[in-house]
VOBA-1610 file (N, C-alpha, C; in pm, whole numbers, padded with zeros to 5 digits, always signed):
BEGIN
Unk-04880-12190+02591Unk-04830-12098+02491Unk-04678-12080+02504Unk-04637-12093+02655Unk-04487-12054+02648Unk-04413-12169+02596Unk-04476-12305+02581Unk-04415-12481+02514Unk-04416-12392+02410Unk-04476-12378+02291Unk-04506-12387+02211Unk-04397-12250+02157Unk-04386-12136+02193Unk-04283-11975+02225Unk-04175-12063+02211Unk-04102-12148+02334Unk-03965-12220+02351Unk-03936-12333+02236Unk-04047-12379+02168Unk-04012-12468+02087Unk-03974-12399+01969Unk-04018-12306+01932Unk-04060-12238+01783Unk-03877-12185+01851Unk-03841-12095+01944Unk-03720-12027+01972Unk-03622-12115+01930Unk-03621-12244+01951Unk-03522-12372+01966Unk-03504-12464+01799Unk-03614-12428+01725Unk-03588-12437+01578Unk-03523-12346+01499Unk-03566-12207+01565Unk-03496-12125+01474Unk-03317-12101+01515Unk-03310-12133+01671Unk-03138-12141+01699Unk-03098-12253+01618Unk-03125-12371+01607Unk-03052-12473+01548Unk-03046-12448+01393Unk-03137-12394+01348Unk-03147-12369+01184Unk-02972-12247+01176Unk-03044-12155+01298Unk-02897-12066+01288Unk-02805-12138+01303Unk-02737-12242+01370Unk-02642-12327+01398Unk-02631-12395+01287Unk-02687-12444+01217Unk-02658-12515+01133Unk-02585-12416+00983Unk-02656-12298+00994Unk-02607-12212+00873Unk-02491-12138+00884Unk-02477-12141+01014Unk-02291-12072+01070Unk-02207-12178+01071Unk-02225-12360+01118Unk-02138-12411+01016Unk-02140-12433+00947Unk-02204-12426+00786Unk-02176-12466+00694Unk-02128-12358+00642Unk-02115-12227+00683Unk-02077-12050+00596Unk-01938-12082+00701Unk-01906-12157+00833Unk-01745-12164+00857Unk-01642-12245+00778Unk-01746-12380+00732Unk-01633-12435+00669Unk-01628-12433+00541Unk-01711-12340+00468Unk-01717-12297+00303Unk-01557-12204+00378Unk-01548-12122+00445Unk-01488-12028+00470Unk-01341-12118+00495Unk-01335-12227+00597Unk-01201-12282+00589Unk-01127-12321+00446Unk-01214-12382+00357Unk-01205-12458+00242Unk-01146-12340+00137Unk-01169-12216+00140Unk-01137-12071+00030Unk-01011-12044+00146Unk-00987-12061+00258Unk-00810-12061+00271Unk-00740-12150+00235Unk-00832-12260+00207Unk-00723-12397+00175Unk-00681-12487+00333Unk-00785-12433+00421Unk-00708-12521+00558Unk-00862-12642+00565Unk-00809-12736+00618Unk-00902-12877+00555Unk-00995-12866+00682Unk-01113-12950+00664Unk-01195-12942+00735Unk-01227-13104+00770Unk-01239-13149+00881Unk-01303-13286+00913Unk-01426-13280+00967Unk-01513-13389+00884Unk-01641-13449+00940Unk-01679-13538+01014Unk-01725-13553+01108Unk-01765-13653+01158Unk-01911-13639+01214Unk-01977-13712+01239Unk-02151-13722+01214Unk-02153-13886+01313Unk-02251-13833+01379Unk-02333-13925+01482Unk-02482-13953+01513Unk-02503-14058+01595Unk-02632-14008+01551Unk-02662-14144+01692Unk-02839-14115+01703Unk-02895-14264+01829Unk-03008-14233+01749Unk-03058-14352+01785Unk-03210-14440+01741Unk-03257-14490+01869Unk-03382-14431+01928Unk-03429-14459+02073Unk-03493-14552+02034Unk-03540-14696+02047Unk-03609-14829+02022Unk-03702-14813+02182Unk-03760-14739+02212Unk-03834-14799+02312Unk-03725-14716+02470Unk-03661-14830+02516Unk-03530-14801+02639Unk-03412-14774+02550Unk-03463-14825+02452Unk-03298-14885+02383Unk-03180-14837+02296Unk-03135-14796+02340Unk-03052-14733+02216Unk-02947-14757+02129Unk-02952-14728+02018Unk-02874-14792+01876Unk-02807-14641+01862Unk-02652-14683+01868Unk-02546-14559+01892Unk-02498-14601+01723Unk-02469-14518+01652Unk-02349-14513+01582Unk-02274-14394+01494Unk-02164-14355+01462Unk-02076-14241+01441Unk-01994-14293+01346Unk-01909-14198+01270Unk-01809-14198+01187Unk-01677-14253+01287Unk-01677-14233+01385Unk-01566-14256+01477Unk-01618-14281+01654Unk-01492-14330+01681Unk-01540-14398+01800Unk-01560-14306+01930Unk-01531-14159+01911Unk-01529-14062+01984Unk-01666-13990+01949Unk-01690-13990+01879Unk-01803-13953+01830Unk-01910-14020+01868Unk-01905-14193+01854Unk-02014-14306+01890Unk-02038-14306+02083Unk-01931-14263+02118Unk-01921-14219+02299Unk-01991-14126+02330Unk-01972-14005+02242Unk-02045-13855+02254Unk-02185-13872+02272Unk-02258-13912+02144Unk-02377-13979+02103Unk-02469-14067+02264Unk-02347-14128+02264Unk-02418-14257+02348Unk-02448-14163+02493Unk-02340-14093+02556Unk-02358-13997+02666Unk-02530-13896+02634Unk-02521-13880+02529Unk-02616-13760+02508Unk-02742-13862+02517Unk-02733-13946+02477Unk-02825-14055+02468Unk-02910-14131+02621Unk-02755-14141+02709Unk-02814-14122+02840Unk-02897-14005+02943Unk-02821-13931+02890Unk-02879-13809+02929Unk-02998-13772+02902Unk-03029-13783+02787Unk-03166-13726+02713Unk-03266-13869+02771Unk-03236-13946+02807Unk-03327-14066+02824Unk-03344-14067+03013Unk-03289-14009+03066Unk-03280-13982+03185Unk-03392-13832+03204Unk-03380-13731+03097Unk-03460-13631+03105Unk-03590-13702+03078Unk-03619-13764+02977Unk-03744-13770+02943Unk-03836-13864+03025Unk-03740-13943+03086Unk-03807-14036+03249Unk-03856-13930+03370Unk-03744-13802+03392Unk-03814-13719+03503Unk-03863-13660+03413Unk-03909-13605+03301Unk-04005-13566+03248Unk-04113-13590+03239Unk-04166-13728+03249Unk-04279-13790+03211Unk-04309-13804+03388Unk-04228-13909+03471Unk-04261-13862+03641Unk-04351-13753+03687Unk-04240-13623+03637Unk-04280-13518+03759Unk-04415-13526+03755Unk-04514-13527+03693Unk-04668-13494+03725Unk-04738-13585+03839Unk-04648-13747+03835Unk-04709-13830+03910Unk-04665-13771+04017Unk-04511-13711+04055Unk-04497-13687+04187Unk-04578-13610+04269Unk-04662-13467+04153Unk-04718-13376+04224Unk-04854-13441+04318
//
């Protein structure tokens, strides 16, 4: 029940995240100060991952998070064998 509590908590923060930036940069755009996008993204194939971004700082970001998250979900899936 508490998976299921933390998951439901973790949709509704990102939904909030997502609606505070898009109400910040409606808000930059009515001063007239410009706003840049950039958008990234990974595709897990199995081990494998397919990085790509609007920019090359972005395609780095991605790829880090990409290790990371693929490193969690290995001791994720482990820990039970260890017990």
């Amino acid at each position: 029940m508490e998976l299921l509590t933390a998951a439901l908590l973790l949709i509704i923060v990102g939904v909030f995240l997502m609606a505070l930036s898009i109400f910040i940069t409606a808000l930059k755009r009515e001063e007239g100060g410009e706003s840049k996008t950039e958008a990234g993204g990974v595709v897990l194939i199995g081990p494998v991952p397919i990085v790509f971004g609007t920019s090359q700082r972005i395609a780095q970001l991605t790829l880090i998070l990409a290790i990371l998250l693929t490193a969690l979900a290995l001791l994720l899936f482990t820990l039970p064998l260890l017990r």
